[in-house]
Each structure stands twice: as C-alpha cells, then as structure tokens.
C-alpha positions in Angstrom: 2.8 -3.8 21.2 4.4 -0.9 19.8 3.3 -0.1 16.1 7.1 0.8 15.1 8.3 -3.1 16.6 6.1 -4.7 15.1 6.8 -2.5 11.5 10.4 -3.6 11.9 9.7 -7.2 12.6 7.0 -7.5 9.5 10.2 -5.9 7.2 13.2 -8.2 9.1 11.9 -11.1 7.1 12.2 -9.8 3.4 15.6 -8.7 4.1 16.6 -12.2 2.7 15.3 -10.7 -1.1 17.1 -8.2 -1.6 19.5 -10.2 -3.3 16.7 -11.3 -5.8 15.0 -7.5 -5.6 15.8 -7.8 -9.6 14.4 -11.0 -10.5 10.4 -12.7 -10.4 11.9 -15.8 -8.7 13.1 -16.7 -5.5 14.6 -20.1 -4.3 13.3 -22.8 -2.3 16.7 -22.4 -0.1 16.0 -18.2 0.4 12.3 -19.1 0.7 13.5 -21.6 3.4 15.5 -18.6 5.4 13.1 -16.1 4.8 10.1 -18.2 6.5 12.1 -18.9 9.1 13.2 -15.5 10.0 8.9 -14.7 9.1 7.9 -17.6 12.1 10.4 -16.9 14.6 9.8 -12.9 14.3 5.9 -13.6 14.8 6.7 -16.2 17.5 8.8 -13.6 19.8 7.2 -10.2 19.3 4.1 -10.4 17.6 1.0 -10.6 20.6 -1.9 -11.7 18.2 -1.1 -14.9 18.7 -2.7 -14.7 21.9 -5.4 -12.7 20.9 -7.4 -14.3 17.7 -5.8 -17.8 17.1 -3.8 -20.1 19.3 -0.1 -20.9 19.1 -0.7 -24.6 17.9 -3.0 -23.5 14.8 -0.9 -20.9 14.1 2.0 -23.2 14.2 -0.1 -25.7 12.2 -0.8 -23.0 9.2 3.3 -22.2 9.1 3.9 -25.8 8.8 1.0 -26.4 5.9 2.5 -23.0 4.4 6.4 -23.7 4.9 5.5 -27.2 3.3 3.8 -25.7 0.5 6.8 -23.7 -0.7 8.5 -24.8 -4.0 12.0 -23.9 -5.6 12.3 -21.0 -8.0 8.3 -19.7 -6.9 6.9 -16.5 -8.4 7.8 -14.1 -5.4 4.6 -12.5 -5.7 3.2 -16.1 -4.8 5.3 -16.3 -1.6 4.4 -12.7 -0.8 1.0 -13.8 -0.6 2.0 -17.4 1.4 3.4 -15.4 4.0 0.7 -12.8 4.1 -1.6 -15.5 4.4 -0.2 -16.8 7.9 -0.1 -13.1 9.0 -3.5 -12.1 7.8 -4.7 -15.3 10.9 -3.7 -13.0 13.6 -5.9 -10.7 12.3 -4.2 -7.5 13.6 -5.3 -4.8 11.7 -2.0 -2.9 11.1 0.6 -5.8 10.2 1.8 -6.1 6.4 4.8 -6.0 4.6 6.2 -4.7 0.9 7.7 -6.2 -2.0 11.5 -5.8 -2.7 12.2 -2.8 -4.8 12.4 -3.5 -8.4 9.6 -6.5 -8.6 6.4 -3.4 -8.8 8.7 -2.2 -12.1 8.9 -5.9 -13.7 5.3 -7.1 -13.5 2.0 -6.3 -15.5 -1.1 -6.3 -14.0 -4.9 -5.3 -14.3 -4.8 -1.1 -15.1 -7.3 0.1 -12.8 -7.8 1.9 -9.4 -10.1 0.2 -7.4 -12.5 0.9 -4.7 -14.4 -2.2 -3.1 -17.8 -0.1 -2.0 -21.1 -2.5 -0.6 -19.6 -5.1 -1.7 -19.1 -3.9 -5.3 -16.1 -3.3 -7.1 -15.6 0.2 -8.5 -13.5 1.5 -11.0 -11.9 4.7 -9.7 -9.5 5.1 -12.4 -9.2 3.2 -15.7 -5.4 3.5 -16.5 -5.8 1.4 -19.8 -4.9 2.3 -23.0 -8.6 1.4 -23.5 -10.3 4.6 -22.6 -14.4 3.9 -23.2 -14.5 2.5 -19.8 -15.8 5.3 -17.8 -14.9 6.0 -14.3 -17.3 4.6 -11.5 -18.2 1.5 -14.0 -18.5 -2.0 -11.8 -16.8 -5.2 -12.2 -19.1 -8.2 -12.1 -17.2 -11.2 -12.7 -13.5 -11.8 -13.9 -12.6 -14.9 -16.0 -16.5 -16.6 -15.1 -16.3 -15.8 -11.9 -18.1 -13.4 -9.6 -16.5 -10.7 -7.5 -17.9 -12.1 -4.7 -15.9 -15.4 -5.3 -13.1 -13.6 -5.0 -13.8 -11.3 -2.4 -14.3 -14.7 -0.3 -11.1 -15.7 -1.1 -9.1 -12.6 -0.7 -10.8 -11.6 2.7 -7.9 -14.0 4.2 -5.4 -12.6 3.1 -6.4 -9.0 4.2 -5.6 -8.0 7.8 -8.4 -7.6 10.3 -8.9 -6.0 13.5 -10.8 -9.2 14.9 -13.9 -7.9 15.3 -15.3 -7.7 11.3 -14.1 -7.7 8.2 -14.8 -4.0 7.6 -11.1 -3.1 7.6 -10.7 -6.2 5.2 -13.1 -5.1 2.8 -11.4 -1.4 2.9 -7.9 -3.2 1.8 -9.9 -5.0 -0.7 -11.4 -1.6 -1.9 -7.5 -0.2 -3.3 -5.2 -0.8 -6.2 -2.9 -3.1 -4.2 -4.9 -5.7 -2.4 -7.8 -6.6 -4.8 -5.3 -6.5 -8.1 -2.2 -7.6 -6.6 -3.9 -10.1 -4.9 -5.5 -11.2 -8.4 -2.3 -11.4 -9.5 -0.5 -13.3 -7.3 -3.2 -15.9 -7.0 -4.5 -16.2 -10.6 -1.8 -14.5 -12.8 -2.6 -14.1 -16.5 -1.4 -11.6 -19.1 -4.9 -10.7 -19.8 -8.4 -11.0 -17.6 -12.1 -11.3 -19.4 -14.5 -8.8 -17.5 -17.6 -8.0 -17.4 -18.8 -4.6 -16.7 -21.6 -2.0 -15.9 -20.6 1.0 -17.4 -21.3 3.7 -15.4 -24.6 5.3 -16.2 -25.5 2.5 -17.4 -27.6 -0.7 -16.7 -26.5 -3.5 -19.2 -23.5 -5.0 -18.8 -20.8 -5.7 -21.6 -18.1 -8.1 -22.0 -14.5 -7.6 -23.1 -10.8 -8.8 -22.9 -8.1 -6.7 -20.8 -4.6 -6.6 -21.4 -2.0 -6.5 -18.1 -0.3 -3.3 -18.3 3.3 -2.2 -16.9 3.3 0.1 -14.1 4.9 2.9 -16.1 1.9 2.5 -19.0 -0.6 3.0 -15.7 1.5 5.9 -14.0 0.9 7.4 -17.7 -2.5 7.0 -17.8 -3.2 8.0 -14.5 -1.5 11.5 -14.7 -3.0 12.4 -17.5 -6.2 11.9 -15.9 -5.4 13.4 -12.3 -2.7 15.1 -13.3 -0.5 13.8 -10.5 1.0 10.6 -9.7 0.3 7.1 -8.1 2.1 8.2 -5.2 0.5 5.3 -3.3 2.6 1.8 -4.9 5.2 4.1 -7.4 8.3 3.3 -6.1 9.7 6.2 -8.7 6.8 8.9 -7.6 8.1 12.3 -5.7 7.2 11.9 -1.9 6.8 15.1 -1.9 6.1 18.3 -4.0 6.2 22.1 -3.5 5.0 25.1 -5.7 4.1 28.5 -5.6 0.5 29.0 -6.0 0.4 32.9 -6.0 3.4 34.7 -5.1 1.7 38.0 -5.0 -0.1 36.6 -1.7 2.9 34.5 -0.4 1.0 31.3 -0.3 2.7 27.8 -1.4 1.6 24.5 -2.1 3.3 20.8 -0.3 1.6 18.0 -0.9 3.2 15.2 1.4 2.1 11.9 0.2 4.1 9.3 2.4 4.5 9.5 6.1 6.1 5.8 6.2 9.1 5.1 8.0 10.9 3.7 4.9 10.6 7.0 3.0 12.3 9.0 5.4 15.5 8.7 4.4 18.7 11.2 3.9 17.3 12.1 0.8 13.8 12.3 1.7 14.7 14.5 4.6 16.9 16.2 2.2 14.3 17.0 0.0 12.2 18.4 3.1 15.2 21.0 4.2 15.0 22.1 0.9 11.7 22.7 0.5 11.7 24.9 3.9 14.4 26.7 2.6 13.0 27.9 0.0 9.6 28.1 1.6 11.5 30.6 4.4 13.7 32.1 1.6 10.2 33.2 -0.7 8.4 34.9 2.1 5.6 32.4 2.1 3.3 33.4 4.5 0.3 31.2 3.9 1.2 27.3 3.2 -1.5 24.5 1.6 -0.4 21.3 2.9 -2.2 18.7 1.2 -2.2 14.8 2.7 -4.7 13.7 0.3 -4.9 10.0 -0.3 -1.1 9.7 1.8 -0.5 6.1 2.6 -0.2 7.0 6.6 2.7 6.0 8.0 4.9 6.2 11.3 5.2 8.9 15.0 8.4 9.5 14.0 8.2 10.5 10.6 5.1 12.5 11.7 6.8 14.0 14.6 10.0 14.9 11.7 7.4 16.6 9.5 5.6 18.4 12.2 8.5 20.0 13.6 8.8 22.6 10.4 5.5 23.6 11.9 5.7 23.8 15.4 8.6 25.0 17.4 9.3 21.2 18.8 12.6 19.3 18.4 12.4 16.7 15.1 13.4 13.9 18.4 11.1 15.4 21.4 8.8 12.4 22.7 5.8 15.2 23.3 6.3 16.6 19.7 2.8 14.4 18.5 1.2 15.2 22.0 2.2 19.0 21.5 1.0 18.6 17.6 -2.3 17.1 19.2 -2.6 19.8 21.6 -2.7 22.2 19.0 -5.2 20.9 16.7 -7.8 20.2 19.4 -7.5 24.0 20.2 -7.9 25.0 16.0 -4.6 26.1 15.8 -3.1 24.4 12.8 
C-alpha cells in the first residue's frame, strides 16, 4: 500500500472537525459522519485488515466503538476511540492529528518523555517547577504504576505486528504517553512519584497541567529552541549565519510531513536559498535533529536545492540515495 494513500485516507476522516477545530467538543451527529468516513476509508484502502485481524473483528470493534460514542464528547476522547480501532491493524505507520487549534486550548502534564526498558524518563521538565532534574523516572501516577499504564496504552499505539517495540518507542515521546494520559484519564493536576535523577529515594508531589505556550517557554529556555515536534506555532524551518568569514550557514529542517509543505512553507524555503546563494555560502549545516519524518515528496522538494534533480522527478530519492551510498552528501 502506498505510504502517501494511506496518509491521505488516515487525514480524510478528520475533515469533518474542522468546523469544531475551535472548540473541546464535538457532536454525536459529526462524530456519527466522521466514523463513518474513518470505517469506510479503512474498509477500501487500508490492507491490514488482511494482515493482523480479520474483517469481522475488525468490524466488530467499529461497531463496539461507534456504539460507544456520546453527544458533545471531549474530542481528545474520540481521537483516541478512533485511534483505538486503527491501532488493531497494527501497521506501524498509520496515525492521524488533531484539528488545529485543540493543542493551543488544552493543558496537560509539562514534561518530555522518553519510555526507555520499560521506564519512563523525564527528558525535559517544562514546569514552572524546576527541582525536578532531567533524566528523573516516573513510578506511578495517581496510585498507579507506569506499567498499568503502559498496558493500557500499548493498544492504542501502532505496531508493526511482530512486537511491541515500535509501540513502546511511541510510548517513549511527549505525544503518545501524555496525550494519551490525557485523553483517557484527564485531570487538571497528576500526583507523581519520582526518582530524581542521581538519586535513589523516591518523593512524592502534586503537578499542575500546563498550557502549551507555558511548556514551549520552558522548554526554550532550556534547549534554546522550540518544540518543533507538536507546536503548531514553531518555525519549520530556520536559517543563520554561523561564520560569514568562512561562508558556512546553518538550516535546521524539522518537519518533512506532507502537511507542512505548503505555499508558505515552500515560500519560506525559496527564501532561504536565496539568500543562502545571495551570501556566498559555501559550506551549509543542515541539521534534521529530532524532525518528525515525514513524506517522498516533501523529501524529494527539499532535496532538490541540493542536487540538480527536478522538485517532481520520480528518481529524485533514488538519485538522492545514490549519492549518499557513494559519500557524497
């Protein structure tokens, strides 16, 4: 099945919200459509239901899920309904995003996670609450283990089929293990216990939800950059000089998804090359660093500033690949 179909087809059924893409609700009627545009999609184009679960339990779980649905639901709630049934074909690349606007309007748990041998890691603490070092665990939220959880949000992760490895690596980043949380068991505030890194006693304390803007704060300050993974607001991309002197710039590119490659993202890239060609820059960082992957095309778009290849050639990647098996990038 071609990745980019089965992109489209995961996005065709949250076209229904974007009349609600302001609000935290969504009616049982639009919950109604959107499901139905969700099962026939995954019906006609999507093959895993061939591969890891049958078409009667599959249709079984839509009717449970569809039956479960109730008027005026949290839309993070459905979110996770619908992720549910696609998380059973376990194929490892499916998923979908929320409608613009709802990551903007909801708190949640400040902290970058990493789910590492079954522990859960604090990357980055992005609370106001700063004495929480980096690399502390989490051992239990609310009375209950991580483990508990980890159970129960393993089906909501997408799999390859094989093992949960790819699960457990959704688990281990800000989006699945909090959002998840959230979605399942929303409260304003979460009662934690920790191991602080370093340490080997473990203390107790209450933690506020935060709004996204209050973590993006946080988080800069730390890294100095921003949470260019989930910020709807955060650059796509960013160019500087680094030494002028030796004609060498800096781009870091932290998207290569389909839905960011728009007139004013490919705008924003002319630009950039522009001025690139227009400063003399002869040597060019490009840093992908923690870049949420993405799509061929927009690969093939990006590429093309770097290689002599036209931005719609079908052998750009294959020419791209060509040249870094040879060392040449």
């Amino acid at each position: 099945m071609n990745i980019l179909k089965i992109t489209f087809l995961i996005g065709a059924f949250l076209y229904g919200l974007k009349e609600v893409k302001s609000q935290s609700t969504i009616s049982l009627s639009q919950q109604h459509e959107d499901f139905k545009i969700f099962r026939t999609g995954i019906d006609e184009m999507q093959v895993g239901t061939d591969w890891f679960i049958t078409p009667v339990r599959f249709n079984e779980l839509c009717d449970s899920v569809y039956n479960s649905l109730t008027d005026n639901d949290n839309i993070f709630t459905f979110s996770n309904k619908l992720r549910f049934c696609l998380a059973s074909l376990k194929s490892a690349h499916n998923g979908f995003n929320l409608p613009d606007g709802v990551w903007t309007k909801t708190n949640t748990l400040p902290f970058i996670l990493r789910y590492i041998d079954e522990q859960l890691i604090i990357k980055v603490n992005c609370s106001p609450n700063q004495n929480i070092p980096s690399g502390s665990e989490i051992i239990s939220i609310n009375g209950k283990s991580v483990k508990e959880y980890s159970n129960e949000f393993l089906k909501y992760c997408f799999l390859n089929g094989k093992n949960i490895s790819f699960g457990y690596q959704q688990l281990g980043t800000f989006w699945d293990f909090v959002n998840l949380l959230k979605g399942l068991h929303p409260a304003s505030n979460y009662d934690l216990e920790i191991i602080p890194f370093g340490k080997k006693e473990k203390i107790k304390l209450n933690m506020a939800t935060e709004p996204y803007d209050t973590i993006a704060k946080y988080y800069k300050i730390q890294l100095g950059r921003a949470i260019n993974d989930w910020n709807p607001n955060a650059s796509k991309l960013e160019y500087k000089i680094v030494d002028l002197n030796k004609r060498t710039g800096y781009l870091k590119i932290a998207t290569f998804s389909g839905g960011d490659l728009g007139n004013k993202y490919k705008k924003q890239l002319n630009e950039i090359f522009t001025k690139i060609k227009k400063e003399n820059i002869e040597n060019l960082i490009v840093d992908i660093r923690g870049n949420g992957g993405g799509d061929d095309d927009v690969e093939q778009y990006i590429t093309s500033y770097f290689r002599a290849v036209p931005k719609d050639s079908s052998n750009a990647n294959l020419y791209l690949k060509r040249a870094l098996l040879h060392g040449s990038l």
